[in-house]
C-alpha positions as CSV (number, residue, x, y, z in Angstrom):
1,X,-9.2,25.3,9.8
2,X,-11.3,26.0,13.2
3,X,-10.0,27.9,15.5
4,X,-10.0,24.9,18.3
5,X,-7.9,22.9,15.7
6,X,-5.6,25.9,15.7
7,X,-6.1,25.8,19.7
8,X,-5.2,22.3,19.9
9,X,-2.4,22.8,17.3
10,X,-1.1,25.6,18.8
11,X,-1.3,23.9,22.6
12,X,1.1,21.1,21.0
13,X,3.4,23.2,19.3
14,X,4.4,25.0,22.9
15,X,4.4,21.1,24.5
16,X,1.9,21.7,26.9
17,X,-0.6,18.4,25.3
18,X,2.1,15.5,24.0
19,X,0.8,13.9,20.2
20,X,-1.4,11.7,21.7
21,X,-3.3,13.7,23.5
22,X,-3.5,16.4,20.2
23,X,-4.7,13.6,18.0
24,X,-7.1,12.2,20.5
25,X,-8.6,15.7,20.9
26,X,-8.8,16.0,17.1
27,X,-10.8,13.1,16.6
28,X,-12.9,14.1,19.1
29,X,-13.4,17.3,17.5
30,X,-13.8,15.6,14.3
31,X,-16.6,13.1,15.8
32,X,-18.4,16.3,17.1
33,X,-18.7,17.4,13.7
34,X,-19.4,14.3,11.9
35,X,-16.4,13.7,10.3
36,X,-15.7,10.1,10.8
37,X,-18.1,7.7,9.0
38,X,-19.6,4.9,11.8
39,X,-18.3,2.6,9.9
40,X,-15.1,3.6,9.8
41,X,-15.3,3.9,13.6
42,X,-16.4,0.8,14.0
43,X,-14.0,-0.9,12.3
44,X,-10.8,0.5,13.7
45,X,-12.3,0.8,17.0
46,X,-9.4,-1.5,18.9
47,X,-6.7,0.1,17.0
48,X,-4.6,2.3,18.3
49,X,-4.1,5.9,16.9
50,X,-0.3,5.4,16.0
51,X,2.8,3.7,17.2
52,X,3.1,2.8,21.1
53,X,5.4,5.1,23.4
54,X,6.7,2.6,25.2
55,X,6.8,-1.2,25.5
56,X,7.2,-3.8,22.4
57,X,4.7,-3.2,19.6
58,X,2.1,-6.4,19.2
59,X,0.8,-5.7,15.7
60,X,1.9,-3.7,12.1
61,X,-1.3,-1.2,11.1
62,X,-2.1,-0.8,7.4
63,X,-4.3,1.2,7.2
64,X,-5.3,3.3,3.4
65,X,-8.7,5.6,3.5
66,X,-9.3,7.2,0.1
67,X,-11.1,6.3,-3.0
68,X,-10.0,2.5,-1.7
69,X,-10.1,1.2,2.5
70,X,-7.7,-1.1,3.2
71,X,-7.6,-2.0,6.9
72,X,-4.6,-4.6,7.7
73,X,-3.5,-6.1,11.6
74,X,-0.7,-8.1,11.0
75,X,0.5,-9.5,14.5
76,X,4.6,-9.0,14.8
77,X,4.5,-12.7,16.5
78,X,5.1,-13.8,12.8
79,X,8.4,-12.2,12.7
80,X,9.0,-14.8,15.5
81,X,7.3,-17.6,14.2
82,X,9.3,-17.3,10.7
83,X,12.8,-17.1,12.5
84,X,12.2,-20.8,13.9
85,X,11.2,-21.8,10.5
86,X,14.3,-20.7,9.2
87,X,16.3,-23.1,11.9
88,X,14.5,-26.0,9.6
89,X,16.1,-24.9,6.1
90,X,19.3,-27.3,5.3
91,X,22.4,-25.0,5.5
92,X,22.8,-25.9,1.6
93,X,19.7,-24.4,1.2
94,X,20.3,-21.3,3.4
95,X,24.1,-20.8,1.7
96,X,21.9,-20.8,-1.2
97,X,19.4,-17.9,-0.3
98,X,21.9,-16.1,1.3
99,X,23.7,-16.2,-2.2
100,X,20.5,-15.2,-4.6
101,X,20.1,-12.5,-2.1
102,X,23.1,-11.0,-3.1
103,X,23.3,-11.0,-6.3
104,X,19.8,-8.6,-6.5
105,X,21.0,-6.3,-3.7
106,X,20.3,-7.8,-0.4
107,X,23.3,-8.1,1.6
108,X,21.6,-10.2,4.4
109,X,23.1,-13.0,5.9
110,X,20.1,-15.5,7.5
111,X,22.9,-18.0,9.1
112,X,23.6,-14.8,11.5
113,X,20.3,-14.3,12.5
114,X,19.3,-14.8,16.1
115,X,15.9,-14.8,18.4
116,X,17.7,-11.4,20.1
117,X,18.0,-10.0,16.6
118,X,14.0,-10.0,16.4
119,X,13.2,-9.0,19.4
120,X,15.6,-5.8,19.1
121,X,13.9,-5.3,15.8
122,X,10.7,-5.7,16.8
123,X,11.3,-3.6,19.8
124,X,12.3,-0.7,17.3
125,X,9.5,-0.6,15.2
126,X,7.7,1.2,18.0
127,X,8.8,4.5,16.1
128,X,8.2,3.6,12.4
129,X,5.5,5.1,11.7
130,X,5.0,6.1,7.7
131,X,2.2,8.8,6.8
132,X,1.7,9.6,2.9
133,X,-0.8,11.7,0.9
134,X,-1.5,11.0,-2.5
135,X,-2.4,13.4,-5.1
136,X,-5.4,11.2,-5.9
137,X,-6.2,11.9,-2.5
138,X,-5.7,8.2,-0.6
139,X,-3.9,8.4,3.1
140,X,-1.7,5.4,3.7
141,X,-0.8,4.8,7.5
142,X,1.9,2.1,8.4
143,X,2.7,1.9,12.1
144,X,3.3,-0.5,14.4
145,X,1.6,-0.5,18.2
């Protein structure tokens, strides 16, 4: 590790830079060095770097560098667009759902769900934010911004 890394590092460990500003300082670092590919860059130019502070998140990130890329932007409107779908599904038809559901685990009831239900949930996913190494060496980020 460099010893700016360990600056930076050390400058966010005694909460004088907040997460953000670490992470935007090591990329910068890392750009100065070459790390990033242009493609790369490129591509994930308009993302942002993890979940948003404040404010309902807009989109899920995907993203999975490694042997594989994977790059996915899925906009959290869906989540909207699917609850006034389910308002078209016969209540037989929902009962039934609801029922097969249960009986592999799922103890979710969609008669109960409400527009205010999304938007709470979607409001929360503002914090998810999943991180994993592999030993093959793939990173998978899933946050939501």
């Amino acid at each position: 590790m460099t010893e700016d890394r360990k600056r930076i590092l050390g400058l966010l460990a005694e909460g004088k830079i907040t997460a953000d500003e670490a992470d935007s300082l090591l990329d910068a670092l890392g750009s100065s060095a070459g790390e990033p590919s242009p493609a790369s860059a490129s591509r994930t130019a308009d993302w942002p770097k993890g979940p948003s502070a404040t404010g309902a998140p807009k989109f899920m990130y995907v993203k999975i560098t490694g042997k594989d890329t994977v790059d996915v932007k899925v906009p959290l409107g869906l989540l909207r667009a699917g609850l006034k779908l389910t308002s078209l599904i016969p209540p037989q038809a929902m009962d039934q759902i609801n029922d097969s559901m249960g009986e592999h685990g799922m103890s979710f009831d969609f008669n109960n769900l409400k527009p205010e239900d999304i938007e709470e949930l979607i409001s929360s996913l503002r914090e998810m934010e999943v991180n994993i190494d592999t030993n093959e060496g793939d990173n998978v980020r899933v946050f939501c911004a």
